[in-house]
KOLVEXDO-34083 format. One line per field, with one value per residue: residue number from 1; x, y, z of N, C-alpha, C in turn; residue in three letters. Coordinates in steps of 0.2 Angstrom, whole numbers. Example, Ala and Ser with C-alpha at 12.3 -4.5 7.8 and 13.67 -1.06 7.14 Angstrom:
num = 1 | 2;
neast = 66 | 64;
nnorth = -28 | -11;
nup = 39 | 35;
caeast = 62 | 68;
canorth = -22 | -5;
caup = 39 | 36;
ceast = 66 | 64;
cnorth = -16 | 0;
cup = 39 | 39;
residuo = ALA | SER;
% end
This chain:
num = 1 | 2 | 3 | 4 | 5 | 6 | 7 | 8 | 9 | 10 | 11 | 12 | 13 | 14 | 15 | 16 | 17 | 18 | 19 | 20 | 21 | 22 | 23 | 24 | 25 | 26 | 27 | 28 | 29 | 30 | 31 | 32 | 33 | 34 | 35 | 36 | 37 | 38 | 39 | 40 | 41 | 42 | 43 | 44 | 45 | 46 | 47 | 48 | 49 | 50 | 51 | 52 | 53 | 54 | 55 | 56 | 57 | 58 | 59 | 60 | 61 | 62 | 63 | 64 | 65 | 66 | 67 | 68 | 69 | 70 | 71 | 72 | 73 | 74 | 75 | 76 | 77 | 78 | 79 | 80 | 81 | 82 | 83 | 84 | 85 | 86 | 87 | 88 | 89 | 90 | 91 | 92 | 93 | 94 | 95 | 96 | 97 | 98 | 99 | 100 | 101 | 102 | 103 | 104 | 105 | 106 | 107 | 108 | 109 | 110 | 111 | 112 | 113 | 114 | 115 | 116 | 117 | 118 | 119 | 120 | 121 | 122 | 123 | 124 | 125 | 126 | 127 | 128 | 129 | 130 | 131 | 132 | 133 | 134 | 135 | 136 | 137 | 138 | 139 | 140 | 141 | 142 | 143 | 144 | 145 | 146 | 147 | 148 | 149 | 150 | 151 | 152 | 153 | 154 | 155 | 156 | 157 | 158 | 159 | 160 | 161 | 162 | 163 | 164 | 165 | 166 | 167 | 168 | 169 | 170 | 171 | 172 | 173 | 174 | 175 | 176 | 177 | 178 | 179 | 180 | 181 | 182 | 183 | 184 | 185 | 186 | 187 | 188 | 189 | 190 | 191 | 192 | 193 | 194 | 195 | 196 | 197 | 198 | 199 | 200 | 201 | 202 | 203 | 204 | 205 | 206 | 207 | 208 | 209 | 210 | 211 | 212 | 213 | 214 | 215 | 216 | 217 | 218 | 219 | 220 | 221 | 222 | 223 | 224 | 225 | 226 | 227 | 228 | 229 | 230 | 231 | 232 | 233 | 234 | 235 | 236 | 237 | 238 | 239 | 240 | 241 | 242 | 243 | 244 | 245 | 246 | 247 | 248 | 249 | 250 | 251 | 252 | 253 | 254 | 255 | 256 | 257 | 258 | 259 | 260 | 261 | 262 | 263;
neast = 443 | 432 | 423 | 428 | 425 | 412 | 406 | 401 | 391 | 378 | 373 | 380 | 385 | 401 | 414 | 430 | 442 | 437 | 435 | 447 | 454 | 446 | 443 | 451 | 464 | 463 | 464 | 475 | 483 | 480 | 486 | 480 | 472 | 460 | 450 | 447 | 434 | 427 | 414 | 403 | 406 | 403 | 402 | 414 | 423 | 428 | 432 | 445 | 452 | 452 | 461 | 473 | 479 | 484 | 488 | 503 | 506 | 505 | 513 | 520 | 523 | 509 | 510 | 519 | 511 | 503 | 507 | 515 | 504 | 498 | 493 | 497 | 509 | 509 | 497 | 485 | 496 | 500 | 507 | 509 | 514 | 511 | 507 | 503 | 494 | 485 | 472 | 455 | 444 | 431 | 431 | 438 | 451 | 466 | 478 | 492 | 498 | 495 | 486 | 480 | 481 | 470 | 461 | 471 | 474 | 460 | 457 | 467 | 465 | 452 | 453 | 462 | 456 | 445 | 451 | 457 | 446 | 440 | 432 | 435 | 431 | 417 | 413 | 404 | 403 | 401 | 410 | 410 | 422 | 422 | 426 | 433 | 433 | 435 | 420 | 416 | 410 | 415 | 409 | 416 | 412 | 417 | 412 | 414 | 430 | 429 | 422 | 420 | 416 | 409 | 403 | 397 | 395 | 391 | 386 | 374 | 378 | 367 | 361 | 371 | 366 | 357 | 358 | 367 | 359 | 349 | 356 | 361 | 349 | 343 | 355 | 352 | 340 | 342 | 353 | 356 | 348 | 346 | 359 | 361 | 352 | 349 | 344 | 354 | 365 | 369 | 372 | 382 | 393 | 395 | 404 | 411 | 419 | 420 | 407 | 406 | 413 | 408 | 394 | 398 | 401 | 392 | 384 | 392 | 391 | 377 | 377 | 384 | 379 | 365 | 371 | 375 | 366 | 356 | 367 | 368 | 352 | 353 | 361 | 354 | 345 | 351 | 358 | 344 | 338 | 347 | 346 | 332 | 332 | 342 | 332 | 321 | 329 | 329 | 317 | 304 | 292 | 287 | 289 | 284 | 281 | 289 | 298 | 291 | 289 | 303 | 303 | 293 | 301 | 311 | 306 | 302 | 316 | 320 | 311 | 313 | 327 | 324 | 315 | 327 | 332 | 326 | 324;
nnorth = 315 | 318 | 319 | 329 | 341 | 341 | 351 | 359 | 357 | 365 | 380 | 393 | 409 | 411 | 419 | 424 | 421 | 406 | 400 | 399 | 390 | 380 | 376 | 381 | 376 | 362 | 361 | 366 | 358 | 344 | 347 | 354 | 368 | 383 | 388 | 404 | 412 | 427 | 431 | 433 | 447 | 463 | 471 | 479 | 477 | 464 | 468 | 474 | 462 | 454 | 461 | 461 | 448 | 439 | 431 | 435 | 435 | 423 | 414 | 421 | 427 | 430 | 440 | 448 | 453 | 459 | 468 | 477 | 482 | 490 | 507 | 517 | 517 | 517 | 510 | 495 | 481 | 463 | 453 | 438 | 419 | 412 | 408 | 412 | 404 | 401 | 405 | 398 | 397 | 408 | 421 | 416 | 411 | 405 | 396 | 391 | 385 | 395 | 392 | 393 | 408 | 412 | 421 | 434 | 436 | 437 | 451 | 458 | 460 | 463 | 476 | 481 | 482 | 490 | 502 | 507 | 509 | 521 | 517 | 514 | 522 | 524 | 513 | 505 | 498 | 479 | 467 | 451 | 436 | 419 | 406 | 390 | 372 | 356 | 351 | 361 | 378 | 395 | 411 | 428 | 444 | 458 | 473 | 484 | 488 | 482 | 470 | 455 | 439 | 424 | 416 | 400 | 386 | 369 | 353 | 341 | 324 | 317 | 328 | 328 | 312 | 315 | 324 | 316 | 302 | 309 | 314 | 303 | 295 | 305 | 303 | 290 | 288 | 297 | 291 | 278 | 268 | 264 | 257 | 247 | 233 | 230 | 243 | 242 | 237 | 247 | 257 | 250 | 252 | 265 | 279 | 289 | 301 | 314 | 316 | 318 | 331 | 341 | 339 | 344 | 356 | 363 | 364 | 372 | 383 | 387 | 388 | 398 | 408 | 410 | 414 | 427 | 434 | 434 | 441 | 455 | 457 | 460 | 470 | 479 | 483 | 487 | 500 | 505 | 509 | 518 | 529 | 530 | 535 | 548 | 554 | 555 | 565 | 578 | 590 | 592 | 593 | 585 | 573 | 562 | 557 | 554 | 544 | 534 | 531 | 528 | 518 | 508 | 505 | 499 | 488 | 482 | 482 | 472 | 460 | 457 | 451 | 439 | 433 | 429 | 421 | 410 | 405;
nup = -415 | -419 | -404 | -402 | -405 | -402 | -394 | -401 | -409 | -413 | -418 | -411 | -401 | -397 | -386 | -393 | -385 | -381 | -390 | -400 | -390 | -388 | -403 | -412 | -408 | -406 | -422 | -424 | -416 | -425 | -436 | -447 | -453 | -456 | -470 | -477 | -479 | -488 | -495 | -493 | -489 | -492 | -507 | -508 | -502 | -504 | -517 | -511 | -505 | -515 | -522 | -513 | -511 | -521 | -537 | -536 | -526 | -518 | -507 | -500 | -483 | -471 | -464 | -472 | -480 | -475 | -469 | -480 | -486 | -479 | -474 | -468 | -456 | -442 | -438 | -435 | -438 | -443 | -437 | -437 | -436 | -454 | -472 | -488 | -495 | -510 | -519 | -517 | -522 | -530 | -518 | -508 | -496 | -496 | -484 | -474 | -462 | -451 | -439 | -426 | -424 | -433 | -430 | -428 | -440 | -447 | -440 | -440 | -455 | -459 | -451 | -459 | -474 | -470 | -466 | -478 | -485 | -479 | -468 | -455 | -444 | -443 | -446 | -455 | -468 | -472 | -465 | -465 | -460 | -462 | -455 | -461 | -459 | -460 | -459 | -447 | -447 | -443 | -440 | -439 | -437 | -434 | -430 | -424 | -412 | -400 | -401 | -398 | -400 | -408 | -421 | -422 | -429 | -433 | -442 | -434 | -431 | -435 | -442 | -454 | -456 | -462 | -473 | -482 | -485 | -491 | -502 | -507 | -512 | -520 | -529 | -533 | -538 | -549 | -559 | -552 | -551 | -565 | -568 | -556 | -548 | -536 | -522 | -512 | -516 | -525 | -512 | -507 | -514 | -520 | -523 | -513 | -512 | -519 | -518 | -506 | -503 | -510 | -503 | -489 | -494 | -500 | -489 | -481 | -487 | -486 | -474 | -468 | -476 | -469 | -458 | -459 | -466 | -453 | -442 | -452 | -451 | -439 | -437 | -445 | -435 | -425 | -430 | -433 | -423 | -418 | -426 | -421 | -409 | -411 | -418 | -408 | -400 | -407 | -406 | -419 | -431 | -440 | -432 | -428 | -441 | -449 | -440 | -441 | -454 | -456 | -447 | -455 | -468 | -462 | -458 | -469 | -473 | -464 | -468 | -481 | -480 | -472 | -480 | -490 | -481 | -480 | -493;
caeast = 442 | 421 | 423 | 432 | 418 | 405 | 401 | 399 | 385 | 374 | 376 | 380 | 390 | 408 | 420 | 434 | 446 | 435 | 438 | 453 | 456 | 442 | 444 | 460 | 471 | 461 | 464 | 483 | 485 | 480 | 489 | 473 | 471 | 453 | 451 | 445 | 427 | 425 | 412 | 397 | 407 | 401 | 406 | 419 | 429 | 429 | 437 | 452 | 454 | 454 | 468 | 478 | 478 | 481 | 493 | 507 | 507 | 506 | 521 | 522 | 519 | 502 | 512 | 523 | 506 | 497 | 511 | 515 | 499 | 495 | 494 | 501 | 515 | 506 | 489 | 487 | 500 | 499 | 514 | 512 | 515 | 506 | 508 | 497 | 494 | 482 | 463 | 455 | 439 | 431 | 429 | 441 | 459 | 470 | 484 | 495 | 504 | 491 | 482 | 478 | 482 | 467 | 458 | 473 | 473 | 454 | 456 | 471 | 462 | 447 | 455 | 467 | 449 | 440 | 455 | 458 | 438 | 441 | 429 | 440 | 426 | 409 | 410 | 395 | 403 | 400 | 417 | 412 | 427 | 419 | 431 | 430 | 437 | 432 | 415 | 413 | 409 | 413 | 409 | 419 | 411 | 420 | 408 | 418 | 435 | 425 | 420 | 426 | 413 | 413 | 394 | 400 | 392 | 395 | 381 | 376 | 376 | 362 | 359 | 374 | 369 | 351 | 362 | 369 | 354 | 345 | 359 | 360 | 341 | 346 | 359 | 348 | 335 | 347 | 357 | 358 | 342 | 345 | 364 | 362 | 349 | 345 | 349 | 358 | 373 | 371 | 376 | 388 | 399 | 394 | 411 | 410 | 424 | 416 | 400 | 407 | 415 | 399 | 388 | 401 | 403 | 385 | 382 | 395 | 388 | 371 | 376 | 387 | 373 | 362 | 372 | 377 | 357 | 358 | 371 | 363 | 347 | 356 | 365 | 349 | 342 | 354 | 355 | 335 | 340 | 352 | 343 | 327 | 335 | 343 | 325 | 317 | 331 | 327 | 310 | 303 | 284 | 285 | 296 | 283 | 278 | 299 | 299 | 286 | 292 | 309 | 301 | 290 | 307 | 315 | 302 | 302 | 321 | 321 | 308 | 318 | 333 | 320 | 313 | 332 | 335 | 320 | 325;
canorth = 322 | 320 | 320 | 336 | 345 | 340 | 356 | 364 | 353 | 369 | 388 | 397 | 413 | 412 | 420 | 424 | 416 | 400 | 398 | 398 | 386 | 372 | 375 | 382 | 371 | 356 | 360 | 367 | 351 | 339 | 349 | 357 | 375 | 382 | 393 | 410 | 416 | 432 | 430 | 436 | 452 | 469 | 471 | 486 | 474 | 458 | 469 | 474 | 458 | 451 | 465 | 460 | 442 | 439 | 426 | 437 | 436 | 417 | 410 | 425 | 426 | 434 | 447 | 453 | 455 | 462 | 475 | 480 | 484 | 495 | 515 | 520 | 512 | 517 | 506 | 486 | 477 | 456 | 450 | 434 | 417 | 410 | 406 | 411 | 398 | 402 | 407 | 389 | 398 | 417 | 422 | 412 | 412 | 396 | 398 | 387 | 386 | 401 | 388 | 397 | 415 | 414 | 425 | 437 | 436 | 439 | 454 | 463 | 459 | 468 | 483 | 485 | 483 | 496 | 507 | 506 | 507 | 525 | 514 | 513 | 526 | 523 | 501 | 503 | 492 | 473 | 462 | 444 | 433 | 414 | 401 | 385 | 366 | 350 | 353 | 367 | 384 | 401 | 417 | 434 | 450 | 463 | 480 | 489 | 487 | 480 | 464 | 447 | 435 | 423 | 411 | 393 | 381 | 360 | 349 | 334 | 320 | 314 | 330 | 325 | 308 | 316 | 326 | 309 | 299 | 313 | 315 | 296 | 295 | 307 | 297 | 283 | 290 | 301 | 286 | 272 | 263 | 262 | 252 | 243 | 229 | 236 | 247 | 241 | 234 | 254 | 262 | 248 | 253 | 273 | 282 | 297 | 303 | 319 | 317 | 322 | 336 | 343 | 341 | 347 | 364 | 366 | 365 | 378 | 391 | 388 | 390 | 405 | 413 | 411 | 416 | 433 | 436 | 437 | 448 | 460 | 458 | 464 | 478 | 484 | 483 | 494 | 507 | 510 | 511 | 523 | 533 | 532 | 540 | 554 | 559 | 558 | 570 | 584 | 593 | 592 | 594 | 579 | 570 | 557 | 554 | 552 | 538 | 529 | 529 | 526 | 507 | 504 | 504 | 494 | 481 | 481 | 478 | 465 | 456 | 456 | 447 | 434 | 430 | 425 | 416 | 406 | 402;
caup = -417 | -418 | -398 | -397 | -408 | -400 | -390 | -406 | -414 | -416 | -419 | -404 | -400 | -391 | -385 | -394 | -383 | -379 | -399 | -400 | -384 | -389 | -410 | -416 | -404 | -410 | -429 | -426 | -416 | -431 | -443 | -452 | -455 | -459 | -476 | -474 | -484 | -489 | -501 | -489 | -488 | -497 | -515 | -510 | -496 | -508 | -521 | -509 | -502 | -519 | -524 | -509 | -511 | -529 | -540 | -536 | -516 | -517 | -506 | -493 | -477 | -471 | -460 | -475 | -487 | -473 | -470 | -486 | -490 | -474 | -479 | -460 | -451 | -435 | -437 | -434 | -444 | -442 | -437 | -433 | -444 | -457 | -477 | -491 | -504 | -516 | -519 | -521 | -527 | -529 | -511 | -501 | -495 | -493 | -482 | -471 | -455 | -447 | -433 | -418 | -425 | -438 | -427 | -427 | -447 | -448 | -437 | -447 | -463 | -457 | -452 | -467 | -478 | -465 | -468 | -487 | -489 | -474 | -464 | -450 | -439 | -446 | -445 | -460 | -472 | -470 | -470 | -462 | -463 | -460 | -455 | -463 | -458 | -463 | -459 | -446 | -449 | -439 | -444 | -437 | -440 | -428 | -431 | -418 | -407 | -395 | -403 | -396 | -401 | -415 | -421 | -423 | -430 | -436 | -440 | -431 | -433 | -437 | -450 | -459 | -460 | -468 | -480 | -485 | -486 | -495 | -509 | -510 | -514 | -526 | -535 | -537 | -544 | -558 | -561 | -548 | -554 | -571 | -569 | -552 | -548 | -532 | -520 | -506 | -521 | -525 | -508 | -506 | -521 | -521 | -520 | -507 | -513 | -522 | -517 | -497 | -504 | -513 | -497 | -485 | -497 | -498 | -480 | -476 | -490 | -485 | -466 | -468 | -478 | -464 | -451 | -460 | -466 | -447 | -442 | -456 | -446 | -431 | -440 | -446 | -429 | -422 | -434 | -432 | -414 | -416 | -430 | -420 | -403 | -415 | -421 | -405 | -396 | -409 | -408 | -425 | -432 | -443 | -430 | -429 | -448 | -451 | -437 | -443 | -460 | -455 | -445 | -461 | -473 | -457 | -455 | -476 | -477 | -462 | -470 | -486 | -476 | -469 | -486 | -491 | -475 | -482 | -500;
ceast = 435 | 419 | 425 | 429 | 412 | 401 | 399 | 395 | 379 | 377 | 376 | 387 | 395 | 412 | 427 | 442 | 444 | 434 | 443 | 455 | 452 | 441 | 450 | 463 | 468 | 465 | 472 | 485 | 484 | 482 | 484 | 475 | 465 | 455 | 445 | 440 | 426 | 418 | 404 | 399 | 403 | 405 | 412 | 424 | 432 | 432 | 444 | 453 | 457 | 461 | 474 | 482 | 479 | 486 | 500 | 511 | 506 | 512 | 523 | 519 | 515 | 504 | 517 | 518 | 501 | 502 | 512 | 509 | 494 | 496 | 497 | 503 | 510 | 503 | 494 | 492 | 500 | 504 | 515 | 512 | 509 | 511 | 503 | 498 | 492 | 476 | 460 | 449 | 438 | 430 | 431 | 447 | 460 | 477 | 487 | 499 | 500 | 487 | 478 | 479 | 476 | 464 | 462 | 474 | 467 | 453 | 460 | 467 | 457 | 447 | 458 | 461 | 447 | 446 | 458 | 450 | 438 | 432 | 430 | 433 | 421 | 407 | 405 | 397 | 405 | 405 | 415 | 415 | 423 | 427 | 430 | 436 | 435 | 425 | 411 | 412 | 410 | 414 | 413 | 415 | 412 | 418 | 412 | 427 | 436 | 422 | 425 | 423 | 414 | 406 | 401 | 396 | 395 | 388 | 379 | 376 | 371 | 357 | 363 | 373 | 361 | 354 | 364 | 366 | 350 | 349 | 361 | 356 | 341 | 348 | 356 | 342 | 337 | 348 | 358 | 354 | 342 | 352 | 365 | 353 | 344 | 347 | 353 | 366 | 375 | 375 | 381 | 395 | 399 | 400 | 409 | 414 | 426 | 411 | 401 | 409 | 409 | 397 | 395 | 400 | 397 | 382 | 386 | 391 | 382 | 372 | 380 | 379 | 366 | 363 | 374 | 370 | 357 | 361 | 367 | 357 | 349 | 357 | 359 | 345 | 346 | 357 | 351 | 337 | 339 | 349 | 336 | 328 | 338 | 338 | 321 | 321 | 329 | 318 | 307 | 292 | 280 | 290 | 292 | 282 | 286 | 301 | 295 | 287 | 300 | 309 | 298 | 296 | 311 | 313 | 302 | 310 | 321 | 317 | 308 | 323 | 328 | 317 | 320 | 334 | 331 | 322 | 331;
cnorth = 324 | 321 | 326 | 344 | 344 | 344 | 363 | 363 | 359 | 374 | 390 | 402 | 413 | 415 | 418 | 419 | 407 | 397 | 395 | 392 | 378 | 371 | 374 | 378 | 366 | 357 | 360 | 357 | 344 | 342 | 353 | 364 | 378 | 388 | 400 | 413 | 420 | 434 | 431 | 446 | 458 | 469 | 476 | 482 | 468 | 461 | 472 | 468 | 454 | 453 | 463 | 454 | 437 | 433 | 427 | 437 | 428 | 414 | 413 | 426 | 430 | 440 | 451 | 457 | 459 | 470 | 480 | 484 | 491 | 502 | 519 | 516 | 514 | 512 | 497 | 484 | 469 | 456 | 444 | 427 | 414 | 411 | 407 | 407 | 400 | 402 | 401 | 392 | 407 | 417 | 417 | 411 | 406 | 398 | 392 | 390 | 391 | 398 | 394 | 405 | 415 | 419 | 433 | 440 | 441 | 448 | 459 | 463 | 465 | 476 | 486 | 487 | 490 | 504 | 510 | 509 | 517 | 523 | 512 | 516 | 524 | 516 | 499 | 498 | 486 | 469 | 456 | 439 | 426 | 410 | 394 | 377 | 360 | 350 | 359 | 375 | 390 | 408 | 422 | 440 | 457 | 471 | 486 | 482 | 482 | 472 | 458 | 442 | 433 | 418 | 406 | 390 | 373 | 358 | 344 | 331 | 317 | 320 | 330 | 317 | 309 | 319 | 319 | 306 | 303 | 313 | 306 | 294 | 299 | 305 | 291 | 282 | 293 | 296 | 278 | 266 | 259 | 257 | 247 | 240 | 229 | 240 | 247 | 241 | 243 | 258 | 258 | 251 | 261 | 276 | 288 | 304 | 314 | 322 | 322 | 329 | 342 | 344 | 345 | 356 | 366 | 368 | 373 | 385 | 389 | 390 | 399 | 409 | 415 | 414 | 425 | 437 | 438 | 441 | 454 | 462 | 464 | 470 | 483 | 487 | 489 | 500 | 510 | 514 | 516 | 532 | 536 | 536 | 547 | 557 | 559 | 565 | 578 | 585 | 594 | 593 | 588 | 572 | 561 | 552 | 552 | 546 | 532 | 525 | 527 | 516 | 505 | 501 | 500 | 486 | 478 | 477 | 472 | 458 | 453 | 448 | 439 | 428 | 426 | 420 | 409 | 401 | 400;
cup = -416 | -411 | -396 | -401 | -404 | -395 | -395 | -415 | -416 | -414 | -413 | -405 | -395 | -392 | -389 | -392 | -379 | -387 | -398 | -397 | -388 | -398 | -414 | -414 | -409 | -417 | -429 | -425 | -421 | -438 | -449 | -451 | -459 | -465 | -474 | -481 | -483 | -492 | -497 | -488 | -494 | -502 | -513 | -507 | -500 | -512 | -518 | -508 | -507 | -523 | -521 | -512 | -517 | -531 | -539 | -529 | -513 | -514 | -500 | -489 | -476 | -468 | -466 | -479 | -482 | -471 | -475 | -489 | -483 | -476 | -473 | -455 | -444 | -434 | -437 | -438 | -439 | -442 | -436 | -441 | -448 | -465 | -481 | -498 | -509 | -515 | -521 | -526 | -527 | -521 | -506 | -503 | -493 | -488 | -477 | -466 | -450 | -441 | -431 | -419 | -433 | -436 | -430 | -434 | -448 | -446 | -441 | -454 | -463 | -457 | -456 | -473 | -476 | -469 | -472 | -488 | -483 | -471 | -457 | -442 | -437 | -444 | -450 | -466 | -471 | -471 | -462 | -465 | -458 | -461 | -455 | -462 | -461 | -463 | -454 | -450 | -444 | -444 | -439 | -440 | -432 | -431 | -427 | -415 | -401 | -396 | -400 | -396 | -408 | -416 | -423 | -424 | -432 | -437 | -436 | -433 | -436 | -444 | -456 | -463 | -465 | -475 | -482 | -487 | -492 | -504 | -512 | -512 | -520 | -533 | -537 | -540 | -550 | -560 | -558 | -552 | -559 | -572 | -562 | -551 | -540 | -528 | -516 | -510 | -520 | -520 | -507 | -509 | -522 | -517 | -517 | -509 | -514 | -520 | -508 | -499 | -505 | -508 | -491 | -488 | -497 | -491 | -479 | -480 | -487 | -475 | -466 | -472 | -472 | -458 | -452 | -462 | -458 | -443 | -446 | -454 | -441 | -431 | -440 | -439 | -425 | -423 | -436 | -426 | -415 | -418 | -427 | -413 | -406 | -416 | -415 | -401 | -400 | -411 | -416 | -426 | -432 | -440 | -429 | -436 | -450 | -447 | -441 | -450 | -460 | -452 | -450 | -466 | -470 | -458 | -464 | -479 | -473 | -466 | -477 | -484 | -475 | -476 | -490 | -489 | -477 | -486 | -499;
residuo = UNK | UNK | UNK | UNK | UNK | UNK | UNK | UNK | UNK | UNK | UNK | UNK | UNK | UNK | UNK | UNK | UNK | UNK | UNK | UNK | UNK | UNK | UNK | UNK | UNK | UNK | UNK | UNK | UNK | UNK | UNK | UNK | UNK | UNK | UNK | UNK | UNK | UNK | UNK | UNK | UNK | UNK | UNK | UNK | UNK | UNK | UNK | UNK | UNK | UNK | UNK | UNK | UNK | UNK | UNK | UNK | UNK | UNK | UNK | UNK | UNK | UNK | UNK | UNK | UNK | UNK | UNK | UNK | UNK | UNK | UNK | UNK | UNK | UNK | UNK | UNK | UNK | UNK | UNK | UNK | UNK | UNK | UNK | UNK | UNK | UNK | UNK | UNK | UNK | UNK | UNK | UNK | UNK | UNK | UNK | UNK | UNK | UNK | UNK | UNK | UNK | UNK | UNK | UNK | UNK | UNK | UNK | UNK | UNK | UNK | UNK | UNK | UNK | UNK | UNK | UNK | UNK | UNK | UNK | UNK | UNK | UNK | UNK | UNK | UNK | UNK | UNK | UNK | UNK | UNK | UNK | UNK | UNK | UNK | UNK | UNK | UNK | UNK | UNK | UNK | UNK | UNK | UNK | UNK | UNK | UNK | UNK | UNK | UNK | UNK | UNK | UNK | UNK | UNK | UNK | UNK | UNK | UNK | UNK | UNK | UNK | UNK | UNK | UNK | UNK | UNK | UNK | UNK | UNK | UNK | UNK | UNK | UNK | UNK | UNK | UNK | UNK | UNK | UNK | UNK | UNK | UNK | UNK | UNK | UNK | UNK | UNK | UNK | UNK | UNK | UNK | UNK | UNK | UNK | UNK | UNK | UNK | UNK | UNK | UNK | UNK | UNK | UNK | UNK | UNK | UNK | UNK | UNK | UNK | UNK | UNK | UNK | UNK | UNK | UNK | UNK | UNK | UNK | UNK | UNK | UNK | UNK | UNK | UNK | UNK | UNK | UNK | UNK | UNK | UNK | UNK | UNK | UNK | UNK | UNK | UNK | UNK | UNK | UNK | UNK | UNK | UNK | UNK | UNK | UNK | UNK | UNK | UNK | UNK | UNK | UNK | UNK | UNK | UNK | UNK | UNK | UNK | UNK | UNK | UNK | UNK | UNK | UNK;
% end
């Protein structure tokens, strides 16, 4: 299985359908199915998603709950299979049976959101659906129609086996010290059991966090753009003191973001 990851040891942007081909198969093929986080998205998307997705819709398939809940039979409807279990925590979907159709999940979801939220035009409210497996991470964030890229990331090796060392170093100074004699008995006997879990789910939120600070960069980046090409087309007086102030508030909110990405 760690062979067949291995071109996806650091963040990088791919293709839609070179996902699918060198990830999903993988995962379908061992039986796995990754969980779907919403929990970077805007407060307005997270509260549909959580309305959709609820204790009541536990059982059914993702193409009945994505249809039923569409406001016009024309638009995207999901048809393909899949099973939804149960929300393990706030801000994430459990489902089963959906391999290689996660992509086409994330994509209906999205638009049902956009189109519930009359977002459908505009693309301004933020919905990234990250997709999570034993320990990768991808994110989706489809702005437009046009989208068909997806950031992927895994650690390597050798930063999970830092994670592990550091959180062992940890335990033995909380507690190790004071009931074993020294440390090598410690790591011998140190159940994983828990402890992987923990550093796995920390990695993913602290990488998802990351990757979405960046997307939000990018947004922001091409909404000065766009803002800033609108106010050069119209003749104005104060058309430079509006630009200026327009990159001051830009360079104010990226630097914001940056400060996040940090902490």
């Amino acid at each position: 299985m760690k062979e067949k990851f291995q071109n996806f040891m650091h963040r990088e942007s791919l293709n839609i359908d070179e996902f699918v081909t060198n990830t999903l198969v993988v995962l379908e093929n061992n039986n796995l199915d990754p969980v779907f986080d919403y929990s970077q998205a805007d407060e307005a998307a997270q509260k549909i998603i959580d309305e959709i997705f609820n204790d009541e819709n536990a059982g059914k398939k993702l193409s009945e709950i994505i249809s039923e809940n569409q406001l016009h039979e024309e638009d995207l409807i999901y048809t393909k299979k899949g099973i939804f279990d149960h929300g393990i925590q706030d801000g994430e979907l459990s489902t089963s049976m959906v391999g290689t159709n996660a992509i086409d999940f994330c994509k209906a979801l999205i638009h049902l959101v956009r189109e519930q939220l009359e977002d459908l035009e505009t693309g301004e409210i933020f919905i990234p659906i990250a997709l999570k497996w034993h320990i990768g991470v991808a994110v989706l964030n489809e702005e437009n129609s046009n989208s068909d890229s997806i950031i992927v990331t895994e650690p390597s090796y050798s930063q999970w086996n830092d994670l592990q060392e550091k959180h062992l170093d940890e335990e033995w100074k909380e507690w190790g010290v004071a009931e074993y004699s020294n440390k090598d008995d410690f790591v011998n006997e140190y159940d994983w059991t828990d402890a992987e879990v923990f550093l796995r789910d920390t990695w993913q939120a602290e990488e998802i966090n990351k990757i979405t600070a960046l997307l939000k960069i990018k947004s922001t980046l091409t909404n000065v753009n766009i803002k800033t090409e609108e106010m050069l087309s119209v003749e104005e007086e104060d058309r430079t003191a509006k630009i200026n102030e327009l990159l001051k508030e830009t360079l104010e909110e990226i630097k914001s973001k940056v400060d996040d990405l940090k902490n």
